[in-house]
Each structure stands twice: as C-alpha cells, then as structure tokens.
C-alpha positions as CSV (number, residue, x, y, z in Angstrom):
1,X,-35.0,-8.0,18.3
2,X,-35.0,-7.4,14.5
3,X,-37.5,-5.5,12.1
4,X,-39.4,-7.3,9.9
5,X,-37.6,-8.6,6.8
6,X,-34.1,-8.1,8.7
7,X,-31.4,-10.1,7.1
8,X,-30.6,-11.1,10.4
9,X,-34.1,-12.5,11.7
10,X,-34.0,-15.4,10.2
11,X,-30.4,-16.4,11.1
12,X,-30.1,-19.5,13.4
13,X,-29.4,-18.4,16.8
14,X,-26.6,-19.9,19.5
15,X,-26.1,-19.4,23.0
16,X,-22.0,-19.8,23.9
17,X,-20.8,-19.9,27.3
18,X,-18.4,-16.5,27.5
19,X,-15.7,-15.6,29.5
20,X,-17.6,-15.3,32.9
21,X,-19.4,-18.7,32.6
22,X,-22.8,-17.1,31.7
23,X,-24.3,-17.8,28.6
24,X,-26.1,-15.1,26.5
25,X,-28.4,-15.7,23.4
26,X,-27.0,-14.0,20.4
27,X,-27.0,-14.8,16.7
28,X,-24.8,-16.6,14.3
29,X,-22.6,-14.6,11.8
30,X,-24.0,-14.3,8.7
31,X,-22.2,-15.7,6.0
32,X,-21.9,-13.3,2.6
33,X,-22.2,-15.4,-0.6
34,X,-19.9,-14.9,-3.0
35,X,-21.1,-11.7,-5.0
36,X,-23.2,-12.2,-8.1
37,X,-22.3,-10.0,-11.1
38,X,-25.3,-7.8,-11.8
39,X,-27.1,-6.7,-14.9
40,X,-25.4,-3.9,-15.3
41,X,-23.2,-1.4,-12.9
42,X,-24.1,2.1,-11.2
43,X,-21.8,5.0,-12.1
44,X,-20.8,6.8,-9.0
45,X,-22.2,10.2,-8.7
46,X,-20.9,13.3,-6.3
47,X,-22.9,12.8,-3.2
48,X,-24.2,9.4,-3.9
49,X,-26.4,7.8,-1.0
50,X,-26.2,4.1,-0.8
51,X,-29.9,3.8,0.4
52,X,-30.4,6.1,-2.5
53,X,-29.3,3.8,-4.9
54,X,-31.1,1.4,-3.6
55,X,-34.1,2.7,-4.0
56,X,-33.4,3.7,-7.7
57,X,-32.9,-0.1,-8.2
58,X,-34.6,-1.9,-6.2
59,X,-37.6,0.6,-5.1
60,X,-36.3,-0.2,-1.8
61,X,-33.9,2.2,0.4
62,X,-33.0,-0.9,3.2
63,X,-31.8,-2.8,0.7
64,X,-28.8,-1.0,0.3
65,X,-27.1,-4.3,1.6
66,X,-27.8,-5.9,-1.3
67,X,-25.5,-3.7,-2.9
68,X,-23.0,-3.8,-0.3
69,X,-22.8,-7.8,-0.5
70,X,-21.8,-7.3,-4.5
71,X,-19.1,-5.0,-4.0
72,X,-16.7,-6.7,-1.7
73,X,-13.7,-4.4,-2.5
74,X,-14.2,-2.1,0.4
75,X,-14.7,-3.0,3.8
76,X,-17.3,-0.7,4.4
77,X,-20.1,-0.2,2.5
78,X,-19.9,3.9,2.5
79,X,-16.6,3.6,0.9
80,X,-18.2,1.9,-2.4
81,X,-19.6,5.7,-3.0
82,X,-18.2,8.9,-3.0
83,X,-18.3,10.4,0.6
84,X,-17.3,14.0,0.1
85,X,-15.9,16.2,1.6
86,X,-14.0,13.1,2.8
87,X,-11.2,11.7,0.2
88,X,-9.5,8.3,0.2
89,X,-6.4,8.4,-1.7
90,X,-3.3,6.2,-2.1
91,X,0.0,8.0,-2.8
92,X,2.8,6.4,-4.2
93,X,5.8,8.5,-3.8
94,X,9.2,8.0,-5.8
95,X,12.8,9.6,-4.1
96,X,14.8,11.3,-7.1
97,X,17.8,11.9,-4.9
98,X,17.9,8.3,-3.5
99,X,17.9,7.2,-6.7
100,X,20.4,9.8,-8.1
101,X,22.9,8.7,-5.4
102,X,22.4,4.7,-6.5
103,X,23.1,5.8,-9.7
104,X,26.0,7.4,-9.0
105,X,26.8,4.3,-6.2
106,X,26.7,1.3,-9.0
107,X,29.1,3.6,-11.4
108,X,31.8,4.4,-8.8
109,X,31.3,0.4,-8.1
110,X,31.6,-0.5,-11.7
111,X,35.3,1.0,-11.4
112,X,36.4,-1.9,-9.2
113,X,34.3,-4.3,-10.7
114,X,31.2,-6.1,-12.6
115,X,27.7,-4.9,-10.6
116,X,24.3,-6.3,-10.4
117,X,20.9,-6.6,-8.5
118,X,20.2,-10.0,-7.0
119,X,17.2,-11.4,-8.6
120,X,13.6,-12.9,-8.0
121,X,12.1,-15.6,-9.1
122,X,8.3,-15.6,-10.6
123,X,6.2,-17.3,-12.5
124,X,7.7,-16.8,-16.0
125,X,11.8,-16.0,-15.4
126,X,13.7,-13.9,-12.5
127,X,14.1,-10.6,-12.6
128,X,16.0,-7.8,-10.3
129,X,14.2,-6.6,-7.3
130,X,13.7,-3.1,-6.9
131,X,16.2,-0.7,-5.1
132,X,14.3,0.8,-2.0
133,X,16.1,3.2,0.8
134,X,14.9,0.4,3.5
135,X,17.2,-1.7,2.2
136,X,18.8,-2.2,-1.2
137,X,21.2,-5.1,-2.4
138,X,24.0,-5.0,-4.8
139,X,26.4,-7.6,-6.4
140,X,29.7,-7.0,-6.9
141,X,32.1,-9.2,-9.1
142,X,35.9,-8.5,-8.5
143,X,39.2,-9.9,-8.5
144,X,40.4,-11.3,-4.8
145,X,42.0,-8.9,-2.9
146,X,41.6,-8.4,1.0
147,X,40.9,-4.4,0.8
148,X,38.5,-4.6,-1.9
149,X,35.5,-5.1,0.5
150,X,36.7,-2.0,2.6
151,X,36.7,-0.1,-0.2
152,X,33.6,-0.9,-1.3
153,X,32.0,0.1,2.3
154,X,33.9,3.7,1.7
155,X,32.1,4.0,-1.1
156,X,29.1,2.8,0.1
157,X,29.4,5.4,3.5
158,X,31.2,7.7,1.8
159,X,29.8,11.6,2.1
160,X,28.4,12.5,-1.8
161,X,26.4,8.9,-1.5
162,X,25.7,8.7,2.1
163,X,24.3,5.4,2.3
164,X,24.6,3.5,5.7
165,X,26.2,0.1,4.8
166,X,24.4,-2.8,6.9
167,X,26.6,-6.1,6.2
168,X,28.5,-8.4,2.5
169,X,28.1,-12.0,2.3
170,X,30.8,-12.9,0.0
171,X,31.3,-16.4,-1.8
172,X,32.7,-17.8,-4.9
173,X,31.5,-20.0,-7.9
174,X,34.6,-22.7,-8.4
175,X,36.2,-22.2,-11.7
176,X,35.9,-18.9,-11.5
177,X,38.6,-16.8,-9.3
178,X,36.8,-13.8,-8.7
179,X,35.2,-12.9,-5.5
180,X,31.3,-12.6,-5.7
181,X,30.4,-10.4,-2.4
182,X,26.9,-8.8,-1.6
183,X,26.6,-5.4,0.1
184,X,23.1,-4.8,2.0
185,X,22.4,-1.2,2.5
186,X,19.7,1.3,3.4
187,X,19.6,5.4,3.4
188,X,19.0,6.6,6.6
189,X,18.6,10.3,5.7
190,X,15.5,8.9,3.5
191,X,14.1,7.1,6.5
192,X,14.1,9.9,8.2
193,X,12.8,11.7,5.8
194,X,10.0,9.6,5.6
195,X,9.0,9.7,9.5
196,X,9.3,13.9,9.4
197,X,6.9,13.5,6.5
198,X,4.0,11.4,8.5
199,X,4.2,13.7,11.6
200,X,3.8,16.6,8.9
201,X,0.9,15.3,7.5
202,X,-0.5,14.3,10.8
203,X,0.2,18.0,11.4
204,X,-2.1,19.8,8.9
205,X,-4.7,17.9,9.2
206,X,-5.1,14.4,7.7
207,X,-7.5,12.0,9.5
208,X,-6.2,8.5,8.9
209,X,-2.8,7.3,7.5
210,X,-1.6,4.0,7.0
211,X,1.8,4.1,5.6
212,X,3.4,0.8,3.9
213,X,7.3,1.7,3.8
214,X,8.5,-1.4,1.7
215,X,5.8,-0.1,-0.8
216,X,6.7,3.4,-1.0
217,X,3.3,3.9,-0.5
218,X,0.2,6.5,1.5
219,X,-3.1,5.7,2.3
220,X,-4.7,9.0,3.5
221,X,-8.1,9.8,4.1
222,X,-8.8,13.4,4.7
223,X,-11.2,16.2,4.8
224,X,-10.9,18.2,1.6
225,X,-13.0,21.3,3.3
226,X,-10.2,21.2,5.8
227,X,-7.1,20.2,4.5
228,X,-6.6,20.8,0.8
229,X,-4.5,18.0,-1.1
230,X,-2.1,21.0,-2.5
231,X,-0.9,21.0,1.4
232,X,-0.7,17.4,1.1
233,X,1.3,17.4,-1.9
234,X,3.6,20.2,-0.9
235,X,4.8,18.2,2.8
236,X,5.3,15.6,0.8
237,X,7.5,17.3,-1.6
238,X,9.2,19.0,1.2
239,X,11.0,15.7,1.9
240,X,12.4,15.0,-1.2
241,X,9.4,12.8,-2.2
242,X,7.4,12.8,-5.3
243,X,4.0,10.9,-6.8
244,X,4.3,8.5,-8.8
245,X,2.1,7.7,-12.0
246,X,0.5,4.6,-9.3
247,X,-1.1,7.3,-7.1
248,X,-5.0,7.3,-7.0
249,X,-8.1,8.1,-5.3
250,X,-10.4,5.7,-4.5
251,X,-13.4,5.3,-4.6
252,X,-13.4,7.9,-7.6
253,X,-16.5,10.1,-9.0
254,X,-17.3,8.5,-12.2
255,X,-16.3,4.4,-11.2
256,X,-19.0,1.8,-11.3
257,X,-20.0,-0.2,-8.9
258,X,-21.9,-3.4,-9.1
259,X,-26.2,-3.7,-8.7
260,X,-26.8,-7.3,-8.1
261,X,-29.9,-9.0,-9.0
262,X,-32.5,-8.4,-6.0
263,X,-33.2,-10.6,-3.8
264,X,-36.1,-11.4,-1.3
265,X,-34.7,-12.6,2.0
C-alpha cells in the first residue's frame, strides 16, 4: 500500500513466480530519468536536512526525492548533504621511502645500463605508467652478458633497496645487439605496511573503509565526535604514509548540489 501521491503508486505492477513457485504481487522498479539541470544549485549548509530543503524549494518536505533524482553522484541520498558528526573522506596517501629507494634503484641501474618505465598508450601519445609498491616495472638496456640479469636481481633484492624482485622478460630489437630485459618488482615491507595501517585504523575507531591498493587510495567514513581525523592522520603516518594534494572530503560544507525543476507526479 502507498500514500497518496507516492512515486511508487502509480508504477505498473507484476506478479513473478519466485524461487518456491508462488507468485507474489509486487511492483516494477522505477526507472530514474536522467537528471535535469535545475535553475540554480543549493549550497550545502552544516546540518542540512534533505526534507528541509525540500521544503525551502518546493514548499514540500516529501519531495526530497526530487532532489535526490538530480544528484546522481551519491548512492544515497543523505550523502548529497553534510551528515555530521559523520565524515566521508578519501585519502590519497604517497610512500616517500618507496619512492626514495626507486630513486636510488634506477641510479645503481643506470651504472650497468640505459633505464626506463614501460609506457601506456592513450588517447593523445604514451606515456610511463606510474611506479607503485604492488608492482613496479623497469627497462633496462645493456650489452649481452649472461650475469648481467643476476646482477640486476642483487640490486633489485639487495638490503639498502629491499625490493622483492618477481620475474625479467628479456628480448631484443634486431639490429641492435643489446639485450632489452624487463624486471617486475613490488615492496613487500610497503604491503605490509599498508595492511598494519587498515587494522590500525579499524582500531581507533573508523566505521567503514574501502581501501583501493593499485590507487594508493582510503575511503573512510567516520564519526568525528569519536574518532578525530588527527588520529587518523597520525596511523597513517605511522606507516610511512603520507596525503597527497588528491585527498578530499566529500560531500563538503559549502558544495552545491543540484534543485531540479519540480515536478507533479
């Protein structure tokens, strides 16, 4: 049963046969049209309600929907406003010794011969992808000699770089005589510095985490009253980890959402 002027009431109903064989009434989804660019936008206050808002605009609190169907970015419609004491953020951390120790990898490697980054393709021209401790990928040019590529794995493994060397394809490109060989790697100590970091977190306090490792990258959501974002910051930092300049909260005091034009049902 729906109230009057339910977006739902209208919808066409359907009666599927589930899993048992019985065959229940229910209603069809209803299908979100693509979201129409209002008027003008609503800046996000501390403490917004979205039924507030509504009414504001629409002299309306149940129409909150409305507003929900024009701001698809979030998958829930409290998310569009800001739902202190509860934060969102995404961190975007960096490694400063990882990235020290590559340093240090690609001149030691330079020594025995010419060094690059494999590259990607887009849309304009290639370009090298980006070190990361999951697994990083380096090119090294160098004269034929059988203990060259052992070498090159000492380096790799050896105790001021501490890299843990994972396999070399090596080929050639005929007229050229020198060996073209490419050493996969990833940092281990980093990994694990990465998993000591989520249980930390976990730890103090935070109430959802979705980590995305090939990223570099936290989504938290935590109780600010509870668990401050200083503690945050500082397990973080205890790892080795830092924020990068990509690091934001979302959704943010002060962003604007979209007020479509209203709409009877």
């Amino acid at each position: 049963m729906f109230i009057k002027g339910s977006r739902y009431r209208s919808l066409p109903e359907s009666s599927p046969v589930d899993a048992a064989g019985e065959r229940l009434q229910g209603k069809n989804l209803r299908e979100i049209p693509p979201p129409l660019d209002g008027p003008f936008r609503h800046t996000v206050f501390e403490g917004d309600r979205l039924d507030l808002v509504s009414f504001k605009y629409y002299g309306d609190p149940t129409k909150w929907w409305q507003i929900a169907d024009g701001n698809p970015q979030e998958p829930f419609p409290v998310d569009l406003l800001d739902r202190s004491p509860l934060v969102k953020e995404r961190f975007v951390l960096g490694n400063p010794n990882f990235e020290t120790r590559l340093r240090n990898l690609v001149i030691q490697l330079s020594g025995i011969g010419q060094v690059s980054q494999p590259l990607v393709s887009s849309f304009d021209d290639a370009k090298p992808v980006d070190p990361d401790f999951i697994e990083t990928k380096l090119i090294v040019k160098y004269p034929p000699a059988p203990a060259t590529h052992q070498t090159i794995v000492d380096r790799i493994e050896s105790p001021a770089i501490g890299f843990n060397f994972l396999r070399a394809f090596a080929w050639t490109e005929p007229p050229d005589p020198n060996t073209l060989e490419a050493f996969t790697f990833d940092d281990q100590a980093t990994r694990n510095g990465w998993r000591n970091m989520l249980a930390s977190l976990v730890s103090i306090g935070v109430l959802k985490l979705a980590s995305t490792i090939a990223e570099s990258s936290l989504d938290l959501i935590y109780n600010s009253a509870v668990t401050s974002r200083q503690s945050i910051v500082t397990v973080i930092q205890s790892q080795g980890f830092t924020l990068q300049p990509a690091t934001t909260v979302f959704p943010t005091v002060g962003s604007k959402i979209v007020i479509p034009p209203y709409q009877t049902p």
